[in-house]
matplotlib code that plots the C-alpha trace (Angstrom):
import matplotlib.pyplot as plt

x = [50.5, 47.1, 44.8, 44.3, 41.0, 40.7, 38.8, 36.3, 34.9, 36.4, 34.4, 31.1, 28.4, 26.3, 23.5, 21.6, 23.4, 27.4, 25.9, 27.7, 26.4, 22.8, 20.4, 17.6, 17.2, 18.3, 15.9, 13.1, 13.2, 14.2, 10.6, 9.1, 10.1, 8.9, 5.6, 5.1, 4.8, 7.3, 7.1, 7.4, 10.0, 13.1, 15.6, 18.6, 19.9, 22.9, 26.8, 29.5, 30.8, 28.0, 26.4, 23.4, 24.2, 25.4, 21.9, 19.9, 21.6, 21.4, 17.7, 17.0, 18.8, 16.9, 13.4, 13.9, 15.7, 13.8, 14.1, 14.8, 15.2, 12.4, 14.5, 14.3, 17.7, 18.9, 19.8, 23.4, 22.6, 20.0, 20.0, 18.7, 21.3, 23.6, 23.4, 23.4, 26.7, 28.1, 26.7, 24.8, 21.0, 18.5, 16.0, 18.2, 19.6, 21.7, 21.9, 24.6, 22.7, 25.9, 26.9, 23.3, 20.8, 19.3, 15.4, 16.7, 18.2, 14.9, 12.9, 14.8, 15.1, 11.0, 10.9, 12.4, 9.9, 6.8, 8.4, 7.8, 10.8, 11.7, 12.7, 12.1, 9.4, 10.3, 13.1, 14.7, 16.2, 18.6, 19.4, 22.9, 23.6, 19.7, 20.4, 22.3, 19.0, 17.9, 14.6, 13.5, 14.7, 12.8, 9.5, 9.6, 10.0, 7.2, 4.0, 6.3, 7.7, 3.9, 2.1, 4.9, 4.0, 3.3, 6.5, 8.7, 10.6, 12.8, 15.8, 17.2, 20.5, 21.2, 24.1, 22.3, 18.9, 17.9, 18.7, 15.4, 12.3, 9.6, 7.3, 10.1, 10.5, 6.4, 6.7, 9.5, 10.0, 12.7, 15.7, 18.3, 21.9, 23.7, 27.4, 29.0, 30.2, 34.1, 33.9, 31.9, 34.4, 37.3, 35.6, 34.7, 38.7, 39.7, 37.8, 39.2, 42.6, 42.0, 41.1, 44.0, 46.3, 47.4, 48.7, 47.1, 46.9, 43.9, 46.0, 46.2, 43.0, 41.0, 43.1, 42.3, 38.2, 38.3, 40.5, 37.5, 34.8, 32.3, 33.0, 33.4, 34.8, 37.4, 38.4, 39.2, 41.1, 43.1, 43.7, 45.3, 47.8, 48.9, 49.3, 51.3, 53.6, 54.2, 54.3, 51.7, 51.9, 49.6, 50.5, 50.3, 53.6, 53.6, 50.2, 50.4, 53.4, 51.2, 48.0, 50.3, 49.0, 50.9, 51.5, 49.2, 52.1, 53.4, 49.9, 50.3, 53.7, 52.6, 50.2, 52.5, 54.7, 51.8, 50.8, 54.3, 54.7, 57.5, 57.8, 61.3, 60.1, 57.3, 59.3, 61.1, 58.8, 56.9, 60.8, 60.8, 57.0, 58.4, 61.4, 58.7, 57.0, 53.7, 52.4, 51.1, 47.7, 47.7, 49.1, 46.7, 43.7, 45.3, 46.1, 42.4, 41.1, 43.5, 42.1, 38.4, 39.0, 40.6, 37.6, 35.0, 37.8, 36.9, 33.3, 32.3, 29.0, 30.1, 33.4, 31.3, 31.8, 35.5, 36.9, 40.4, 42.8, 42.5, 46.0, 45.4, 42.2, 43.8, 46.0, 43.4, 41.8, 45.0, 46.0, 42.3, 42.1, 45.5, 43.9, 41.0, 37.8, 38.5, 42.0, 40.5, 37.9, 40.6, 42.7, 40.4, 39.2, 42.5, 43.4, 40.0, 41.4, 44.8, 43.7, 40.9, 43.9, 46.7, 45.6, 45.9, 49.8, 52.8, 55.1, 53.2, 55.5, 56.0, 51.9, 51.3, 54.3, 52.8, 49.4, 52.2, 53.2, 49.6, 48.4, 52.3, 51.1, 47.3, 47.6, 49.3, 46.8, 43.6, 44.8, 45.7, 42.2, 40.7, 41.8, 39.7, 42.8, 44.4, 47.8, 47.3, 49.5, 51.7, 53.2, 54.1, 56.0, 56.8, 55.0, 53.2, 54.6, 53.2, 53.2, 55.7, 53.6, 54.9, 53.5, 51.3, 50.8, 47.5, 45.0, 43.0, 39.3, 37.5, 34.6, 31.1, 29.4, 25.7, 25.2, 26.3, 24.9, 27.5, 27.4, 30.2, 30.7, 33.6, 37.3, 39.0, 42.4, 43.7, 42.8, 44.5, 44.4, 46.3, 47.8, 48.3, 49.9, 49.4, 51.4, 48.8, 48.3, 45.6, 45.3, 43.1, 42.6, 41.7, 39.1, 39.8, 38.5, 36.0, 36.3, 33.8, 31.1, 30.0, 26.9, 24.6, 25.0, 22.6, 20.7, 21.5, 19.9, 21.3, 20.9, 23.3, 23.1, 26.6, 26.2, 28.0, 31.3, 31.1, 32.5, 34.6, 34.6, 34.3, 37.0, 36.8, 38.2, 40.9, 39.2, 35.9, 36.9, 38.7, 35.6, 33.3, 36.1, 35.6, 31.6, 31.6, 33.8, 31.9, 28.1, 27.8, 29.8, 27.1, 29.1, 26.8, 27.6, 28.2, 25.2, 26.5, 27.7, 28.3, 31.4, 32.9, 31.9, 33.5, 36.3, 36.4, 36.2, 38.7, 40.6, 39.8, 40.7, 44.1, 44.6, 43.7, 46.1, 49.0, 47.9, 48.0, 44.6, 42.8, 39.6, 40.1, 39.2, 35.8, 35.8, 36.9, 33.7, 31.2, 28.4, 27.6, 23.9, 22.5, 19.8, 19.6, 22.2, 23.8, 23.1, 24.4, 24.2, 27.0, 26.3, 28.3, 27.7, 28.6, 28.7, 32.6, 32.7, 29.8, 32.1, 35.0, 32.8, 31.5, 34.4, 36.1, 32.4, 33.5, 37.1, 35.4, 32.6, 35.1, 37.3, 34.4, 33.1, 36.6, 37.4, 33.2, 33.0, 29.6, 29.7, 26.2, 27.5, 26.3, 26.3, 24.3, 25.7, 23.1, 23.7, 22.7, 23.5, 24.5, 22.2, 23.3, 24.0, 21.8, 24.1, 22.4, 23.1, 23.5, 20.9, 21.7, 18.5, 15.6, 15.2, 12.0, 14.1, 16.3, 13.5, 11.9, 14.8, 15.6, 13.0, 12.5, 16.0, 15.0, 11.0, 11.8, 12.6, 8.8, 7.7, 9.8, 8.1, 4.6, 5.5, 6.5, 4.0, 6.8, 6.0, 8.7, 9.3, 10.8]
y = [-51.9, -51.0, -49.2, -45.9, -44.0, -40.3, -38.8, -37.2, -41.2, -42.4, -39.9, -40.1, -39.5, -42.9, -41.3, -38.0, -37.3, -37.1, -34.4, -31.4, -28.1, -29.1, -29.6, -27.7, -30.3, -33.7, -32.8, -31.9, -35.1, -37.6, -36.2, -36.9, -40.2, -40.9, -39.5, -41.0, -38.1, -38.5, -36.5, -38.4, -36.1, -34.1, -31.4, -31.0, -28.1, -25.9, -25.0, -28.0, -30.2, -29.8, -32.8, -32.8, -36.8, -37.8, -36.5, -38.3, -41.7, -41.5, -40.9, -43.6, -45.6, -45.1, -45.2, -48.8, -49.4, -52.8, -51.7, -47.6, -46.1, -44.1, -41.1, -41.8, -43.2, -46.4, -49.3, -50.1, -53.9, -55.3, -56.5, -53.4, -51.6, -53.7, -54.3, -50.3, -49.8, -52.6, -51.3, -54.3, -52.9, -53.3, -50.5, -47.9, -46.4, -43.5, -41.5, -39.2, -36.9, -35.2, -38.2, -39.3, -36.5, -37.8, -38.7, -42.2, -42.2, -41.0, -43.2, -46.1, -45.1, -44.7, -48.2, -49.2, -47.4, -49.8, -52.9, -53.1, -53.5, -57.1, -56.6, -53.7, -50.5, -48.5, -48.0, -44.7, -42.6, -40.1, -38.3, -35.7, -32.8, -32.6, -29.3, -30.9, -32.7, -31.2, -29.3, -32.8, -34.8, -32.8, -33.2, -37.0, -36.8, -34.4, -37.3, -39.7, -37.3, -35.9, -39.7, -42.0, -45.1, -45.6, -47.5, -44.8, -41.9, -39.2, -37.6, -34.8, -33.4, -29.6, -27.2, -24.5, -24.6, -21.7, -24.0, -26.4, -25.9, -24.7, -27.1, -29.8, -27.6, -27.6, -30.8, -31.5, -30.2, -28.5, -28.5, -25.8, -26.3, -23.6, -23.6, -25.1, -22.7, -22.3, -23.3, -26.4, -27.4, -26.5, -29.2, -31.9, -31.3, -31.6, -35.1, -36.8, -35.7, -37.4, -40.9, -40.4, -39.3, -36.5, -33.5, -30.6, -26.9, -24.7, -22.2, -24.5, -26.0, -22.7, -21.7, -24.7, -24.1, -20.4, -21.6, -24.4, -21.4, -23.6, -27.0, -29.6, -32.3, -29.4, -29.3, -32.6, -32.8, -29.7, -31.3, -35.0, -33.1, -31.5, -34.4, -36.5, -32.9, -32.7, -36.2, -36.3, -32.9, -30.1, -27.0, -23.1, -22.7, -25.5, -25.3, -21.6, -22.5, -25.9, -23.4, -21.2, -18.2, -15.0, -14.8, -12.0, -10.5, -9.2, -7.4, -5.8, -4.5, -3.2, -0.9, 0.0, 1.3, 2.6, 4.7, 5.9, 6.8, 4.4, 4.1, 2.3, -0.4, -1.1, -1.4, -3.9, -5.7, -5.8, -7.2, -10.0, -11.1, -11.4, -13.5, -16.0, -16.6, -14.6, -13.3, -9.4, -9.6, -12.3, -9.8, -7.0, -9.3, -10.3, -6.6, -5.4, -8.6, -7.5, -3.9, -5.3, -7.2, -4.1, -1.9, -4.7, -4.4, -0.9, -1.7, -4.4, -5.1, -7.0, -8.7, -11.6, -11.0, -10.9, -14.8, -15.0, -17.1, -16.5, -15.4, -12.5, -11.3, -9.0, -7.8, -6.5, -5.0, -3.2, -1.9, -1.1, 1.4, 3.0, 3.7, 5.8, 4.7, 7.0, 5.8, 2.1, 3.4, 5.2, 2.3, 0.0, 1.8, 2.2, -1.5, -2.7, -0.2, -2.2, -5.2, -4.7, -3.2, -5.7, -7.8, -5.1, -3.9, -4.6, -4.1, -6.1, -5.3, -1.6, -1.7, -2.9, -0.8, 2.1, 1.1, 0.7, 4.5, 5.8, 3.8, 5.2, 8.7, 8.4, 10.2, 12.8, 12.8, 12.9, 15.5, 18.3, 17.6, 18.3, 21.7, 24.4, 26.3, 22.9, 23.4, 23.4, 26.7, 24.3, 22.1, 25.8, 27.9, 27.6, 30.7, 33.3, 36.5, 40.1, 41.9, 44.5, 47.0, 50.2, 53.6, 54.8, 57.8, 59.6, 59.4, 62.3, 61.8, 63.6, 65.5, 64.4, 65.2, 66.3, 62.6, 61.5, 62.1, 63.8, 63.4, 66.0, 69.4, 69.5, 69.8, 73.7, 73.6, 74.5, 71.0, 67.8, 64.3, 62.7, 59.2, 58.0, 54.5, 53.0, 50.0, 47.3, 46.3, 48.3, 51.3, 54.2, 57.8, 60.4, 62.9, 66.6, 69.4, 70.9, 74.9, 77.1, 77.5, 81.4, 80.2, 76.9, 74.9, 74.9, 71.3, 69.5, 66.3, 63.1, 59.9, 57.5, 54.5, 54.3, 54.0, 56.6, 55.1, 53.6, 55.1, 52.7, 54.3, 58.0, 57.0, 56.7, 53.2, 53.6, 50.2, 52.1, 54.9, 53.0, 51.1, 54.4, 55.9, 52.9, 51.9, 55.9, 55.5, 52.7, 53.8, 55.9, 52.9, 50.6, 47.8, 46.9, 43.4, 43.7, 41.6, 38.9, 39.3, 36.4, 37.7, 38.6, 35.2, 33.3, 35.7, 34.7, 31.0, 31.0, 32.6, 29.7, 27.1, 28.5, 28.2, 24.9, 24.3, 25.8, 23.5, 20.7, 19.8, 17.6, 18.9, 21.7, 19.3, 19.0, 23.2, 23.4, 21.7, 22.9, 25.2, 28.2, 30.0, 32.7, 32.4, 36.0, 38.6, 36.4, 32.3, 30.8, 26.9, 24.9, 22.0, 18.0, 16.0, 13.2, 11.8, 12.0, 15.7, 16.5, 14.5, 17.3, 20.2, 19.5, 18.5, 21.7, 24.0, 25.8, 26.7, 27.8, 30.0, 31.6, 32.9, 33.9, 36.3, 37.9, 38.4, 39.4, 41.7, 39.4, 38.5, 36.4, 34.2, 31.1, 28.2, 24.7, 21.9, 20.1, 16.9, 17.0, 13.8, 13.6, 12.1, 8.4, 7.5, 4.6, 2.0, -0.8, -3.6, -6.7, -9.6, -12.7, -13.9, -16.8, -19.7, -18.7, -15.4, -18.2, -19.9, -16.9, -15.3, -18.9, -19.5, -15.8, -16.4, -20.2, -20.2, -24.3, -24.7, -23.8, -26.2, -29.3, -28.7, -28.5, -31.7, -33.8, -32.1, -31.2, -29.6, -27.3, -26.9, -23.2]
z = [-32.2, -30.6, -33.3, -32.6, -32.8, -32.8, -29.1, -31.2, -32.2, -28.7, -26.6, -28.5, -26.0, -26.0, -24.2, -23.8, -20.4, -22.1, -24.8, -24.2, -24.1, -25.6, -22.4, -23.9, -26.8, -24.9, -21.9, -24.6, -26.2, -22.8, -21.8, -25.2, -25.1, -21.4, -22.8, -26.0, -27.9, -30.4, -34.0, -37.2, -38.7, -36.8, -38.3, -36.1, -37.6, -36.5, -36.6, -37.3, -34.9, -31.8, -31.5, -34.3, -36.1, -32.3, -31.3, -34.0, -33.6, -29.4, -29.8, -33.1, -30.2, -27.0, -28.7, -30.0, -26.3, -25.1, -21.1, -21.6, -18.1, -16.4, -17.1, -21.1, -21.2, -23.5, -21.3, -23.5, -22.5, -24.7, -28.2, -29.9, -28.1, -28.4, -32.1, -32.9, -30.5, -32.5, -36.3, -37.2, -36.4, -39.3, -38.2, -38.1, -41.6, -42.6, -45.0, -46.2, -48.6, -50.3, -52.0, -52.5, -53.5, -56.6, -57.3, -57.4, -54.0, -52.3, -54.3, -53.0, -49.5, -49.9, -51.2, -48.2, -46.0, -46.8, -44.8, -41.2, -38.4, -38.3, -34.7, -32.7, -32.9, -34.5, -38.4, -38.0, -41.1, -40.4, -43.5, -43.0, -44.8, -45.9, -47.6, -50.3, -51.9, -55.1, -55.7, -57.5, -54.4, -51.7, -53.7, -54.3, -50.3, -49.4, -49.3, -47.2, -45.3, -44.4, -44.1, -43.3, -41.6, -37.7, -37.7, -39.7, -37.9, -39.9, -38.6, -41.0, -40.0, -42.0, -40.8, -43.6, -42.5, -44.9, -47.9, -47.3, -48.8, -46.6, -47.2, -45.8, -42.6, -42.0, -41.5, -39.1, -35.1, -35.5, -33.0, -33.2, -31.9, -30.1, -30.1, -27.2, -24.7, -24.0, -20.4, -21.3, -23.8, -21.3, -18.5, -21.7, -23.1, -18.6, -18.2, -21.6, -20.8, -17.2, -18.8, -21.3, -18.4, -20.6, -18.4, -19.5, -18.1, -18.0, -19.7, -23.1, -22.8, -22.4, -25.6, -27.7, -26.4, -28.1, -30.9, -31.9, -31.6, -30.2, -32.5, -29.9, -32.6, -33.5, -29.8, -29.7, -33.0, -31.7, -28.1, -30.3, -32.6, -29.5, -27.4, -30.4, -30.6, -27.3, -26.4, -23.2, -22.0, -23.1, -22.0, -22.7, -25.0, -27.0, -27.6, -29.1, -30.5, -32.5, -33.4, -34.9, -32.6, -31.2, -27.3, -26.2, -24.5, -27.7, -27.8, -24.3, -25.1, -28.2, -26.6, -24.4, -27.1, -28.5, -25.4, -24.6, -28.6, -28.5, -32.0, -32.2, -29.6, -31.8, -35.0, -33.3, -31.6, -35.3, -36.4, -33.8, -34.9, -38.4, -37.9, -36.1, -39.2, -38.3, -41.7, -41.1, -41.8, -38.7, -36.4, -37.2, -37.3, -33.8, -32.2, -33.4, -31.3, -28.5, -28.7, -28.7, -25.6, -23.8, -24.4, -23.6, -20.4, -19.0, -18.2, -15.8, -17.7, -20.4, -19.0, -19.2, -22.8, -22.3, -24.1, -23.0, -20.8, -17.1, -16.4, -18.4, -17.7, -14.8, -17.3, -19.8, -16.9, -15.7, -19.4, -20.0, -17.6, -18.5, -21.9, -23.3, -25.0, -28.2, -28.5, -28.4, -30.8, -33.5, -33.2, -34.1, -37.1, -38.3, -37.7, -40.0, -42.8, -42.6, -43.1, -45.6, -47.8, -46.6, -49.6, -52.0, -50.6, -52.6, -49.7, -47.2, -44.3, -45.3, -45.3, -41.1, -40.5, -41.5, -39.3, -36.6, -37.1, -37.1, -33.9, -32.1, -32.9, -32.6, -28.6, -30.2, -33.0, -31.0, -28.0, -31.1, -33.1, -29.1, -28.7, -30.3, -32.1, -33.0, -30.7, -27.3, -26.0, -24.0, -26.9, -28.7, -26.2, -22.5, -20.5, -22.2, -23.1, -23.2, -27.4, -27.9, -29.5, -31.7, -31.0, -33.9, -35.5, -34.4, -37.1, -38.0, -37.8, -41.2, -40.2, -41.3, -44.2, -45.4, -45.4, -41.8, -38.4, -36.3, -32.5, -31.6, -33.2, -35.6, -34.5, -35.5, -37.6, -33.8, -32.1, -32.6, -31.5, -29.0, -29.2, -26.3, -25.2, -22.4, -20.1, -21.4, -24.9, -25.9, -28.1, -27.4, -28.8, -26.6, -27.8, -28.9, -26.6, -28.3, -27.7, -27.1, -29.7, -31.1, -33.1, -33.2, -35.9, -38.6, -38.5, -41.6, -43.1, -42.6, -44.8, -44.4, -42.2, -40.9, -37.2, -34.9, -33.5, -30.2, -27.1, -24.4, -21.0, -23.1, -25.6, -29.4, -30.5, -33.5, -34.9, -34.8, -36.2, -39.6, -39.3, -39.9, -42.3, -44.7, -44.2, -45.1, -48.1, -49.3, -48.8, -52.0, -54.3, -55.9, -57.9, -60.8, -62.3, -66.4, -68.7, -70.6, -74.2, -76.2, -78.0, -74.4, -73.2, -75.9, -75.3, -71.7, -72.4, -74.9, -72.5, -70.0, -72.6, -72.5, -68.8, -69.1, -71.8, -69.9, -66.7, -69.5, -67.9, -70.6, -69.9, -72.2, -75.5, -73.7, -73.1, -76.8, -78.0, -76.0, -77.7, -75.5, -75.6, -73.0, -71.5, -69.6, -68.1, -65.8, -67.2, -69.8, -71.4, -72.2, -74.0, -73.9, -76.8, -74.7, -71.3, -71.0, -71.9, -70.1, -66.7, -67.9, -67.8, -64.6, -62.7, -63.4, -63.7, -60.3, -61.4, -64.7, -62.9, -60.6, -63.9, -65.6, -63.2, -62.7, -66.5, -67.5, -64.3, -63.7, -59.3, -60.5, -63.5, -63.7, -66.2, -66.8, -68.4, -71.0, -72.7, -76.5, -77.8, -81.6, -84.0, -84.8, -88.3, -89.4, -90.8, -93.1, -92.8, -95.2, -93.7, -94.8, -96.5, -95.2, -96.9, -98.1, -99.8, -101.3, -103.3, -104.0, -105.7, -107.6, -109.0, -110.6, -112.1, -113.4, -113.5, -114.6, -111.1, -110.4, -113.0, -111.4, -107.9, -109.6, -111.5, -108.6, -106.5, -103.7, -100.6, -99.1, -95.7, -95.7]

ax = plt.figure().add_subplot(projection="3d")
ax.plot(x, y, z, "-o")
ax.set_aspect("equal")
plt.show()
């Protein structure tokens, strides 16, 4: 049995031209080799799997290339080359520095620095995963690192470039690696499976290309379980079926249970996802990815923006403009809440079921909060209908007083008022002939403010005229707001304390201990000896304020809540004593003690 290698070893570019996806870096350095203007020190730094190691042994490759191209290519034919496609070169050394990140390791691979190539120009280090070298590690580097020989190149490989000391990055060209875009991964994945003879669709290939999310080595790992599932053939439903992903046309019909508030088609469309094994926080993480892509759909601008198979770009396009940007919007916030408390839910199904309801009804939802009254007329009755109105009793109009300005000479016992109603809805009263007058009135002053009632087409409104009846009734009341009392305020608070009581609210302990002092007619302290009574008091201050200026007849109480903290009790304590204490104390009980040390001429070391 041939042995098998895996396409992501297979396929390993050889040369700068097979690098995928990375032309800004392979051109930059094919021309500094053609130059000769080649740093001393690299970092190749950037996301998994695109090419930074493949990079650094290509280029330790091409510069010790004994007939490089004029293009800055390797040759692949002699010895040098040779010997590093076969593993056996001597100049060119790696590193992996997660296993090997001690002082010791550096110090040896600095050792190694001071002997010249045997064969060749130049001996090329590439150190991986250079993030992983302790503080200690990095510094024992620096001087080589700065000054290495003529002979000495240094490739460091990082994929958390934030992690290296900055005096390591001042002294390397640094090279960052993008991610490799989906259709290059789609025409890389298109030309292996054509030397494999794998039959592959577009369809699955363009799915495993966003599934990897720009990691070329996962592509390929992705595109190999695939082909030893399915046997050869790679296409659209086995390979969703492998990945573990849900068809997008569960989304689309979704939303279109969602936009006809079908809410029993969604149920059971949610019912069929769950009998495949599709865990719930998969689905919403899914349908708010479905939803992004449909509003990215309704503008042209940013299609380009728009990662998804082919065959179903139309679709989005078609759904998108069947739906509303708000809708998108609302759905998408409550999609993010779902799944930030999916983890949280007991009943996980009961949990996206209920983010299923909301979305089913969120049309519904969004067209009553549009309305100004709330209900649009339509949803509530059919046509609109004209008010049955009773007649009403005329209301007699008093006349004015010394203190009101009267436009129209006072009605006699003999004249009354008319109520008249008419076909529309609208109440008027007509005014009373005014008869004849024998004498002028006698002018009379006039204080109050109350405006004269106003006239609508020579008629007295019945609104304006209750209006003028009570603004007259009122103008002579002044309400004068009682000054606080402390007996009547602990009387009111005691009161208060009960309510709370009979609410068993617990914050009437907190009420119950509180000392009350006034400051003037309307203020007042209460004081919190500690921080948990003063969080009672001022979680229920308003309710507290509101009863208080009902039961002291005060429309301008007010209270502050102060924190006086208790007075802590000093507690002594019982220190155990030095050793200096010790000896002291020992030799007052037994002064021989004393007598010893002087004898033997003893030093103590308390």
């Amino acid at each position: 049995m041939e042995k098998f290698i895996v396409s992501a070893r297979k396929y390993r570019p050889q040369t700068f031209d097979t690098v995928v996806g990375q032309e800004h870096i392979t051109t930059t350095l094919k021309n500094a080799i053609k130059t000769g203007h080649l740093a001393h020190a690299f970092l190749f730094c950037g996301p998994r799997g695109v090419g930074k190691t493949t990079c650094a042994r290509i280029l330790a490759k091409t510069i010790n290339c004994e007939n490089s191209s004029p293009d800055g290519e390797a040759c692949n034919e002699c010895h040098s080359c040779k010997s590093f496609n076969e593993g056996t070169s001597m100049n060119i050394h790696e590193l992996d520095a997660a296993s090997n990140n001690s002082v010791d390791d550096i110090r040896a691979l600095v050792d190694q620095v001071r002997f010249a190539p045997q064969a060749g120009k130049y001996k090329v280090y590439i150190i991986d995963e250079v993030h992983m070298l302790s503080s200690s590690a990095f510094n024992a580097f620096l001087k080589t690192l700065e000054e290495p020989p003529s002979y000495a190149k240094f490739i460091l490989a990082t994929t958390e470039k934030h992690k290296i000391l900055p005096t390591i990055l001042s002294r390397c060209q640094i090279f960052d690696f993008k991610r490799i875009t989906l259709q290059d991964t789609v025409d890389h994945l298109a030309g292996i499976a054509n030397k494999e003879g794998i039959k592959a669709d577009e369809a699955a290939l363009q799915l495993i290309s966003q599934k990897s999310e720009g990691c070329m080595r996962d592509a390929l790992s992705i595109l190999d379980k695939i082909v030893s599932f399915t046997s050869g053939e790679v296409n659209y439903e086995n390979t969703i079926e492998h990945l573990n992903i849900l068809d997008a046309d569960y989304y689309f019909k979704l939303m279109d249970c969602m936009i006809n508030q079908d809410l029993a088609g969604a149920m059971l469309l949610f019912d069929d996802i769950n009998k495949k094994g599709f865990e719930g926080d998969m689905v919403l993480n899914g349908f708010a990815e479905f939803i992004r892509n449909l509003l990215i759909s309704k503008d042209e601008r940013v299609a380009v923006l728009l990662e998804v198979v082919d065959s179903f770009k139309k679709r989005y396009i078609e759904t998108a403009k069947r739906t509303e940007a708000g809708f998108l919007v609302s759905a998408l916030n409550i999609l993010n809440e779902a799944e930030i408390g999916f983890r949280a839910a007991r009943n996980k199904r009961l949990h996206v079921e209920l983010a299923l309801i909301k979305l089913c009804y969120l049309g519904q939802a969004l067209q009553l909060t549009a309305t100004d009254s709330g209900v649009e007329a339509s949803k509530v009755a059919g046509k609109p209908r004209t008010l049955a109105f009773k007649s009403i009793a005329p209301i007699a109009v008093k006349p004015a007083t010394s203190q009101q300005i009267t436009t129209t000479p006072p009605p006699t016992p003999k004249t009354e008022a008319k109520a008249v109603v008419e076909s529309a809805p609208k109440l008027v009263i007509e005014e009373p002939k005014a008869p004849k007058p024998t004498a002028p009135p006698a002018p009379k002053p006039a204080v109050a403010t109350a405006p004269p009632p106003q006239k609508a087409n020579g008629k007295i409104s019945s609104l304006d005229a209750i209006r003028q009846q009570i603004s007259a009734a009122n103008a002579n009341k002044v309400i004068e707001d009682n000054p606080l009392e402390i007996e009547s305020l602990k009387e009111g608070w005691a009161k208060f304390i009960q309510v709370l009581k009979d609410t068993k609210n617990s914050a009437w302990q907190s009420f119950a201990l509180a000392e009350l002092i006034i400051k003037d007619f309307k203020t007042f302290e209460a004081t919190a000896s500690n921080n948990i009574n003063q969080r009672f008091l001022e979680f229920e201050r308003g309710n507290a304020c509101e009863f208080l200026q009902k039961e002291l007849c005060n429309r301008q109480l007010q209270f502050n809540i102060v924190l006086v903290e208790a007075p802590k009790d000093e507690v002594p304590m019982d220190l155990p004593l030095t050793a200096k204490e010790q000896y002291l104390r020992l030799i007052e009980q037994f002064p021989l003690v004393l007598e010893l040390r002087d004898r033997l001429r003893l030093e103590l070391d308390y």
